[in-house]
PDB file as gemmi writes it, atoms N, CA and C in Angstrom:
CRYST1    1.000    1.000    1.000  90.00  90.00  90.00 P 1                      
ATOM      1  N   UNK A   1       0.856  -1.169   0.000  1.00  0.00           N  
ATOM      2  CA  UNK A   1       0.000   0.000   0.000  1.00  0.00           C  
ATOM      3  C   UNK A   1       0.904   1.234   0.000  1.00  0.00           C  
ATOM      4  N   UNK A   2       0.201   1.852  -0.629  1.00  0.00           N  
ATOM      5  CA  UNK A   2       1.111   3.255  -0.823  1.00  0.00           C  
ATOM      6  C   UNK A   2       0.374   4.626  -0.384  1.00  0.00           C  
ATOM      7  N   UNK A   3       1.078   5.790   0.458  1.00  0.00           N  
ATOM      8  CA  UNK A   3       0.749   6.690   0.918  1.00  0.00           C  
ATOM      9  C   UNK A   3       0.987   7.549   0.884  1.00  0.00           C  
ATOM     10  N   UNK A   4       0.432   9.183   0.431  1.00  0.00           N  
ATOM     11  CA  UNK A   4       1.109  10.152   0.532  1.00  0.00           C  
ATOM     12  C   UNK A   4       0.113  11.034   1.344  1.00  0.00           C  
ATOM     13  N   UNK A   5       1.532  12.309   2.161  1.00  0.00           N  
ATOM     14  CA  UNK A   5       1.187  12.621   3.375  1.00  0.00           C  
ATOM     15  C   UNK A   5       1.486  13.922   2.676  1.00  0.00           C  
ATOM     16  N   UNK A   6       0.669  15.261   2.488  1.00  0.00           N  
ATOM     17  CA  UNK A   6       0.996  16.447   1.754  1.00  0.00           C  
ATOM     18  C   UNK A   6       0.771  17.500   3.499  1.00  0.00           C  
ATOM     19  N   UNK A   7       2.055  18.181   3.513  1.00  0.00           N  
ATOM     20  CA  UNK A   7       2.285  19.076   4.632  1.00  0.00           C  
ATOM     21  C   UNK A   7       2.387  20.496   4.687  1.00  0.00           C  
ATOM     22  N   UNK A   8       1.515  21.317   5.041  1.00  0.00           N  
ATOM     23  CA  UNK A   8       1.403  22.627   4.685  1.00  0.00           C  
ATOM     24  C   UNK A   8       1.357  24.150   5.649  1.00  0.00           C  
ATOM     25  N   UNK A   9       2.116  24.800   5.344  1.00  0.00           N  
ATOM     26  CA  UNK A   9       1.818  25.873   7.022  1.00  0.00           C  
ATOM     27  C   UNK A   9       0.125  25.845   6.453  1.00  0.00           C  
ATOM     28  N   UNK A  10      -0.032  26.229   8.032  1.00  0.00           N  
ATOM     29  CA  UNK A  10      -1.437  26.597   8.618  1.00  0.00           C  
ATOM     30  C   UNK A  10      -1.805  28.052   7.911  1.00  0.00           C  
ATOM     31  N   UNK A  11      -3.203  28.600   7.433  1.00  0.00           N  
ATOM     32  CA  UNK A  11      -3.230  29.768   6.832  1.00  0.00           C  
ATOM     33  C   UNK A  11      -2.978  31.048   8.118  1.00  0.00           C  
ATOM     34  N   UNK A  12      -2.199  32.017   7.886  1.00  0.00           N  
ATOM     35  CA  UNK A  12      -1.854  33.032   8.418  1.00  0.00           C  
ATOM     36  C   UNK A  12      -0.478  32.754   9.078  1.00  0.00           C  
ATOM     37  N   UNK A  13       0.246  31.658   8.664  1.00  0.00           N  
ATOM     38  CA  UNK A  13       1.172  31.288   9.612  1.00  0.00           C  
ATOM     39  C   UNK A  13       2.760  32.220   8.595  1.00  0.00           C  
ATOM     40  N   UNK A  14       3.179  33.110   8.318  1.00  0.00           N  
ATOM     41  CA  UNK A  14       4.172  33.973   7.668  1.00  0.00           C  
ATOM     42  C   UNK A  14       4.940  32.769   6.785  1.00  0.00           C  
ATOM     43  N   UNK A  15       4.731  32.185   4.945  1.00  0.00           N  
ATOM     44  CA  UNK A  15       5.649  32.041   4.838  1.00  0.00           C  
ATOM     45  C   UNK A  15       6.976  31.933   4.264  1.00  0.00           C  
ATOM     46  N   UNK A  16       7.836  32.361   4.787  1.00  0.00           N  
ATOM     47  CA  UNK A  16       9.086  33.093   4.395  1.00  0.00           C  
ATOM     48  C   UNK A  16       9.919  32.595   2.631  1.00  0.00           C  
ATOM     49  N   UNK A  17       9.799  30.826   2.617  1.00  0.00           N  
ATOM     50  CA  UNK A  17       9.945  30.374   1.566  1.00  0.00           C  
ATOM     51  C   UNK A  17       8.983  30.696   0.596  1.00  0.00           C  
ATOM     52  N   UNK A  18       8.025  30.955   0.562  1.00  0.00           N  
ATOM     53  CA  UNK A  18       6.895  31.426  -0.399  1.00  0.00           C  
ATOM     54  C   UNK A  18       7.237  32.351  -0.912  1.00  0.00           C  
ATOM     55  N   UNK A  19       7.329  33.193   0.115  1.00  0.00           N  
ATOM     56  CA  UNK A  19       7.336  34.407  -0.474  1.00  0.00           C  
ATOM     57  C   UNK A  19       8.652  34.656  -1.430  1.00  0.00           C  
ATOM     58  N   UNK A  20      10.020  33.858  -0.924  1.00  0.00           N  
ATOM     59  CA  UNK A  20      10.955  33.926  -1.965  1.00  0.00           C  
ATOM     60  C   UNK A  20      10.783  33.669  -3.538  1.00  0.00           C  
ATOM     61  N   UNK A  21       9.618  32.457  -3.270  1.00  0.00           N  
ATOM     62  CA  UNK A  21       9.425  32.036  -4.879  1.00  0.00           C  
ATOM     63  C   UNK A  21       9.009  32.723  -5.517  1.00  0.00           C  
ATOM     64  N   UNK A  22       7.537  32.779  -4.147  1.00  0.00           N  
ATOM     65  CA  UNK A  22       6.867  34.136  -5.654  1.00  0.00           C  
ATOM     66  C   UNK A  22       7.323  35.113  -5.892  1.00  0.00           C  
ATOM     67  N   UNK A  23       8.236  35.995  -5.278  1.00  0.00           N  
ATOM     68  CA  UNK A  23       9.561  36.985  -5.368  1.00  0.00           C  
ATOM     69  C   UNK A  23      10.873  36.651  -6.860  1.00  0.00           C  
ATOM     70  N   UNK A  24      10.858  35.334  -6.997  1.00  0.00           N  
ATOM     71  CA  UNK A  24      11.416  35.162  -7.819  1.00  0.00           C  
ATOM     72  C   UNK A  24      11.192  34.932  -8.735  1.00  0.00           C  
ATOM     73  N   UNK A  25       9.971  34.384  -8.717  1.00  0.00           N  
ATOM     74  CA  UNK A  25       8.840  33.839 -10.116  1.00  0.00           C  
ATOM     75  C   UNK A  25       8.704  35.400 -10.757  1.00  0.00           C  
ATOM     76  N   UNK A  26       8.399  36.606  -9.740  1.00  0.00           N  
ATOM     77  CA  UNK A  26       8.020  37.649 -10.467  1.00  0.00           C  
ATOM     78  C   UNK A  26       9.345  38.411 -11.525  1.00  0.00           C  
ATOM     79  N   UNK A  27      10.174  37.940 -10.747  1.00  0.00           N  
ATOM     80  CA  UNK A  27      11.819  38.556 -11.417  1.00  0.00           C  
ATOM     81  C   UNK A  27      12.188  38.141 -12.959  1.00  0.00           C  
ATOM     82  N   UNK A  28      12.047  36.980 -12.353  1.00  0.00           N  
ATOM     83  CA  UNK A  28      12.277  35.714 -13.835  1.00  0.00           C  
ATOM     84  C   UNK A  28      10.659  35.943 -15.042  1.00  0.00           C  
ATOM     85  N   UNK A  29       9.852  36.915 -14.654  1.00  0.00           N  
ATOM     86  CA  UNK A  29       9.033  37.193 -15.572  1.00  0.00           C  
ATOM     87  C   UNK A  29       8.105  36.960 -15.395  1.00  0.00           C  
ATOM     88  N   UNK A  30       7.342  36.007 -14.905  1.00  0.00           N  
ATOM     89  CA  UNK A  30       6.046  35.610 -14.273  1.00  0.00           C  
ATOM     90  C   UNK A  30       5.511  36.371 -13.546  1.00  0.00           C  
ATOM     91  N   UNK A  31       5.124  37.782 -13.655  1.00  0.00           N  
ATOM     92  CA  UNK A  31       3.965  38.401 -13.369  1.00  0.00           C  
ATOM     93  C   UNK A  31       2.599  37.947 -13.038  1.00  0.00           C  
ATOM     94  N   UNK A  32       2.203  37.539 -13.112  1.00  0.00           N  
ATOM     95  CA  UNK A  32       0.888  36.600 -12.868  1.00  0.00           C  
ATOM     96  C   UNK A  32       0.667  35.988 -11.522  1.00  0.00           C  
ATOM     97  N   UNK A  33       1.938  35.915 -10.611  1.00  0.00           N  
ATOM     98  CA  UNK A  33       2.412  34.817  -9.273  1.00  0.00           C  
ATOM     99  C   UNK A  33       2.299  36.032  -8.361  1.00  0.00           C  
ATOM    100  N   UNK A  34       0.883  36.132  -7.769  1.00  0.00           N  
ATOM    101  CA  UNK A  34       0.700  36.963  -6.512  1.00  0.00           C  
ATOM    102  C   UNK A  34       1.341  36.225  -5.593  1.00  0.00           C  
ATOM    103  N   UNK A  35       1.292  35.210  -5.105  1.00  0.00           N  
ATOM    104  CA  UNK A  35       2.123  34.450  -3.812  1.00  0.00           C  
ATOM    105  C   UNK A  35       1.938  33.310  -4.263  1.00  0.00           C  
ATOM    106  N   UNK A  36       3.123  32.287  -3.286  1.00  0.00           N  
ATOM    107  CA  UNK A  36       3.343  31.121  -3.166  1.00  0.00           C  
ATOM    108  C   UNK A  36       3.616  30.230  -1.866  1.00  0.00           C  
ATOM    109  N   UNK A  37       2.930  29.281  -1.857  1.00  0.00           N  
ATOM    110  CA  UNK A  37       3.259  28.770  -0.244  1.00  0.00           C  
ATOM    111  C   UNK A  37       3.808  27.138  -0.527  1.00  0.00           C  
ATOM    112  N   UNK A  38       4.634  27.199   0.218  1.00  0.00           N  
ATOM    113  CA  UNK A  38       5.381  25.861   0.011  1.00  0.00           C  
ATOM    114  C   UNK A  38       5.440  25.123   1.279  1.00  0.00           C  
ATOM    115  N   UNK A  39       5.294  23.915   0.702  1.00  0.00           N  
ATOM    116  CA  UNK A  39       5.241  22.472   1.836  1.00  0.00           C  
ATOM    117  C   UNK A  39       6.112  21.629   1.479  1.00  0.00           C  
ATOM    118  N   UNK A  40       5.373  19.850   1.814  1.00  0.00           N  
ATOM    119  CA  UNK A  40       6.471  19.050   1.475  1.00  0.00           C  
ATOM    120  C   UNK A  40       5.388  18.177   1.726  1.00  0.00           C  
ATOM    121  N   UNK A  41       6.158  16.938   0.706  1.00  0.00           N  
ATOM    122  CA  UNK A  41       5.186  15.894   0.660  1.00  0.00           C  
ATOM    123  C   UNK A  41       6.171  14.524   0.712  1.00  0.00           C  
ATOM    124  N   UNK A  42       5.231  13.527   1.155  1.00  0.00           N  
ATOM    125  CA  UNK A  42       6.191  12.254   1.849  1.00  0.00           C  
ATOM    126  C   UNK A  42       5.304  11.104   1.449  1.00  0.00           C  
ATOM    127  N   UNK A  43       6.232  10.470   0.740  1.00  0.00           N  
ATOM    128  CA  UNK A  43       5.342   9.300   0.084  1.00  0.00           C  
ATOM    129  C   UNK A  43       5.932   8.225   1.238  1.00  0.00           C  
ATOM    130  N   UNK A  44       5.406   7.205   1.776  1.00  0.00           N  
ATOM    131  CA  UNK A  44       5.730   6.021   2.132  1.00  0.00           C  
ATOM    132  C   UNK A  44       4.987   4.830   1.454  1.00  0.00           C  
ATOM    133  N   UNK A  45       5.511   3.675   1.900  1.00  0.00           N  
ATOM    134  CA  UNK A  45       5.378   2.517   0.914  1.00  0.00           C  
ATOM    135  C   UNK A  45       4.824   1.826   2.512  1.00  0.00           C  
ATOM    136  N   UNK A  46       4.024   1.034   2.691  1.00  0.00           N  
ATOM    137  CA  UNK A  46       3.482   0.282   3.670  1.00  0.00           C  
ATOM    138  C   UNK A  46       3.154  -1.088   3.662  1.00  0.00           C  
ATOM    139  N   UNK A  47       3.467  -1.853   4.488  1.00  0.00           N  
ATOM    140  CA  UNK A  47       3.212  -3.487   4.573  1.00  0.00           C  
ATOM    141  C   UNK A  47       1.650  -3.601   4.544  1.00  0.00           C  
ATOM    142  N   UNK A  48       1.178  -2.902   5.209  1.00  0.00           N  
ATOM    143  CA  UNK A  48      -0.514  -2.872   5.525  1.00  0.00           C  
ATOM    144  C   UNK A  48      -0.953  -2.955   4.124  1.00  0.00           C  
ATOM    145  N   UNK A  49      -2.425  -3.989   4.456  1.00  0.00           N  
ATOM    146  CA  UNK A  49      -3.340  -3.934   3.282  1.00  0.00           C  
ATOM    147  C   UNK A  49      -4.785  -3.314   3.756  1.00  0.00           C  
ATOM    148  N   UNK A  50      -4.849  -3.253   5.422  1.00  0.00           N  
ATOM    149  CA  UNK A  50      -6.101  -2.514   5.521  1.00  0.00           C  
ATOM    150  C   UNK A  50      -6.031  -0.817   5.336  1.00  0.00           C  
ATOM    151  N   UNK A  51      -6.780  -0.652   5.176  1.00  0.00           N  
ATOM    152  CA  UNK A  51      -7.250   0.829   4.636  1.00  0.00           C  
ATOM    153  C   UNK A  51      -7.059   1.625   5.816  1.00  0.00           C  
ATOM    154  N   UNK A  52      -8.309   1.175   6.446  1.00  0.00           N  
ATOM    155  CA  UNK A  52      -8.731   1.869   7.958  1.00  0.00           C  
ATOM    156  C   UNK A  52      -7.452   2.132   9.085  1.00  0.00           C  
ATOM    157  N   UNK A  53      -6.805   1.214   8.879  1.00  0.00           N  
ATOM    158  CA  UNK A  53      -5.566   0.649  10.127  1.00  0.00           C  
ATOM    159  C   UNK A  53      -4.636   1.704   9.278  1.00  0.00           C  
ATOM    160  N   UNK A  54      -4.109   1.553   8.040  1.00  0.00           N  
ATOM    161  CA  UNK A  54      -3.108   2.334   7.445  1.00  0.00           C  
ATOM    162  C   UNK A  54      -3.496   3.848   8.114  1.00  0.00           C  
ATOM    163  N   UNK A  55      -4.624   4.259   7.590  1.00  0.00           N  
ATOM    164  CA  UNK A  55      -5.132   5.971   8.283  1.00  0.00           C  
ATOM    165  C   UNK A  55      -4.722   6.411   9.765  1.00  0.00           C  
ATOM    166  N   UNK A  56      -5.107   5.473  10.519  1.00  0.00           N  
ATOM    167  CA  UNK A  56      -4.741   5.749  11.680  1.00  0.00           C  
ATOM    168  C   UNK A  56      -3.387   5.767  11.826  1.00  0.00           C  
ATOM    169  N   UNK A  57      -2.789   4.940  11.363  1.00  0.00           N  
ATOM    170  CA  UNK A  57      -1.428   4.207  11.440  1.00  0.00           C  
ATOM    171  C   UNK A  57      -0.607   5.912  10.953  1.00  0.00           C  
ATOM    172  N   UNK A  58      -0.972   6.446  10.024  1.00  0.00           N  
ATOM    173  CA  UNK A  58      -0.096   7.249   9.192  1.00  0.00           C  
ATOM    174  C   UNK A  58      -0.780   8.405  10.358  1.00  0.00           C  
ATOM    175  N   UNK A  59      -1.687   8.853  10.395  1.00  0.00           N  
ATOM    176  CA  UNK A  59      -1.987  10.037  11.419  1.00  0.00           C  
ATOM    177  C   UNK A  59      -1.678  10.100  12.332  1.00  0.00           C  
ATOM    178  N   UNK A  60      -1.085   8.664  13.390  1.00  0.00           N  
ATOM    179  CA  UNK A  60      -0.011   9.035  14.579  1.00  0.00           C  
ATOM    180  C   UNK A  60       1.255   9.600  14.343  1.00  0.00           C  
ATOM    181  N   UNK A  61       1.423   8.656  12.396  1.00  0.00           N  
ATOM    182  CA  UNK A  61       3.141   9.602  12.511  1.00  0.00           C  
ATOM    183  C   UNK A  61       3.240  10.787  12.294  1.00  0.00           C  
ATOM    184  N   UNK A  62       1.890  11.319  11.605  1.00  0.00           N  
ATOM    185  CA  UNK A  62       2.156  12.677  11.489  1.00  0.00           C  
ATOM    186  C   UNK A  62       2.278  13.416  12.341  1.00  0.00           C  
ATOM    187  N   UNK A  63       1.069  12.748  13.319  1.00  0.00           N  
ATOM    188  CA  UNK A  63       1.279  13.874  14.900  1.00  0.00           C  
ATOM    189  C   UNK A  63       2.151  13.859  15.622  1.00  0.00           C  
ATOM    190  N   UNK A  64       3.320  12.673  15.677  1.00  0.00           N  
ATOM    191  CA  UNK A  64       4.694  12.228  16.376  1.00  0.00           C  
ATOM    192  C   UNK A  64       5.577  12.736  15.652  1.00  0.00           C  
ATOM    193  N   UNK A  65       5.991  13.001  14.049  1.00  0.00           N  
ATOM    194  CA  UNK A  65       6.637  13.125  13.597  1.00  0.00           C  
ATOM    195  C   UNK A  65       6.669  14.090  12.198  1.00  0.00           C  
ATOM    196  N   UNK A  66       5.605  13.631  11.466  1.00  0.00           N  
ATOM    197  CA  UNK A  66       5.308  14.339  10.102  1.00  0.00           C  
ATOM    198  C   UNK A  66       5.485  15.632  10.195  1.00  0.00           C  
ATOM    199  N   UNK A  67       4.575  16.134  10.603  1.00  0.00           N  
ATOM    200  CA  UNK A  67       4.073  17.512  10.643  1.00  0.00           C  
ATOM    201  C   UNK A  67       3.583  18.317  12.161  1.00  0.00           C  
ATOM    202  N   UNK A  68       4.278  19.376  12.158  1.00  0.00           N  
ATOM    203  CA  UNK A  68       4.449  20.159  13.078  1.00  0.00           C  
ATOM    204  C   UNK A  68       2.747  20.922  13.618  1.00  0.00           C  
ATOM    205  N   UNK A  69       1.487  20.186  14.535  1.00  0.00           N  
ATOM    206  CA  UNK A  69       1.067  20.553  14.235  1.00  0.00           C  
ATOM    207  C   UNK A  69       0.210  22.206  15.231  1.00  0.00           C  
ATOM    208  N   UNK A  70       1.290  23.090  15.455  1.00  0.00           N  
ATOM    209  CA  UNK A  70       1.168  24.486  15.891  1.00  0.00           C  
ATOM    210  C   UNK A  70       1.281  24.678  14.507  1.00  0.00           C  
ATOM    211  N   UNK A  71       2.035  24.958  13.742  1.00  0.00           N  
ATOM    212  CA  UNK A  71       1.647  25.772  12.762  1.00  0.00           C  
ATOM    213  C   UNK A  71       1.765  25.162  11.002  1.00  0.00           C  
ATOM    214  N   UNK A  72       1.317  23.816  11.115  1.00  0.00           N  
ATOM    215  CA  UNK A  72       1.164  22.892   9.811  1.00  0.00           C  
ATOM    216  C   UNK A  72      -0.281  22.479  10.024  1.00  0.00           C  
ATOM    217  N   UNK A  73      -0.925  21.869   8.605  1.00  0.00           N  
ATOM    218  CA  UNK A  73      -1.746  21.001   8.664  1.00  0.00           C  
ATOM    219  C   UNK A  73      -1.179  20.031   7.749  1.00  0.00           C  
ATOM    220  N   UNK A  74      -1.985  18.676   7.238  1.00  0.00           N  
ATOM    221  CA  UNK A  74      -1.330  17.863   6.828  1.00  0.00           C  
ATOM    222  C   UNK A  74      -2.588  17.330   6.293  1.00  0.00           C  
ATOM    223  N   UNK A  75      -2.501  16.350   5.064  1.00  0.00           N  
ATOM    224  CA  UNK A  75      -3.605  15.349   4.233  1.00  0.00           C  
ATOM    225  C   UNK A  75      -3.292  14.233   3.912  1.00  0.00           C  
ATOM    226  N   UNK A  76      -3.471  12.886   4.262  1.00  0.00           N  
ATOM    227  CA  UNK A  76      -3.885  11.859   3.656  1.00  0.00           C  
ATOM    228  C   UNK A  76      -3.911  11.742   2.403  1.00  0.00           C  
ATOM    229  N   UNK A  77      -3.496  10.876   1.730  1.00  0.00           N  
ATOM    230  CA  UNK A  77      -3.622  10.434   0.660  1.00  0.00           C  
ATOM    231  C   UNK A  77      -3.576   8.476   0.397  1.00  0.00           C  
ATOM    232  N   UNK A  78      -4.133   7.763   0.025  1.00  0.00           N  
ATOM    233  CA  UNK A  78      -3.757   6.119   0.225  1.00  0.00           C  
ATOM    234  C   UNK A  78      -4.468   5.493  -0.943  1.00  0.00           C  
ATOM    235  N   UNK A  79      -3.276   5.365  -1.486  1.00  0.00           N  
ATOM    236  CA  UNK A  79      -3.437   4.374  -2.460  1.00  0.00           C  
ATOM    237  C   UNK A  79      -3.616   2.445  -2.709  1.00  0.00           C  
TER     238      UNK A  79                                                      
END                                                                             
């Protein structure tokens, strides 16, 4: 089973890498790029074949480990 875990600041949370891109997107010509917010995404590969058990399974690591959650949220994904 396969999983992806997409990690994102929380809205209003300042952020600093974003703003570089879209800062740079506008330089390099792309006018069009009011802002940009950047995350990170984490695929894992899993022994599990239940569905239900995988969800839970992956939402402890996020809250132990994944994602920071004061100022992230985070999504599920399971393939």
């Amino acid at each position: 089973m396969r999983a992806r875990v997409i990690v994102g600041l929380r809205p209003g949370v300042l952020d600093t890498q974003g703003k570089t891109v879209a800062n740079a997107l506008r330089e390099l010509g792309f006018g069009e790029v009011l802002s940009a917010r950047v995350g990170k995404v984490i695929e894992l590969e899993l022994t599990s074949s239940d569905h239900a058990a995988a969800q839970i399974e992956i939402k402890a690591m996020c809250e132990q480990l994944l994602a920071n959650a004061v100022i992230e949220t985070y999504s599920i994904e399971i393939e």
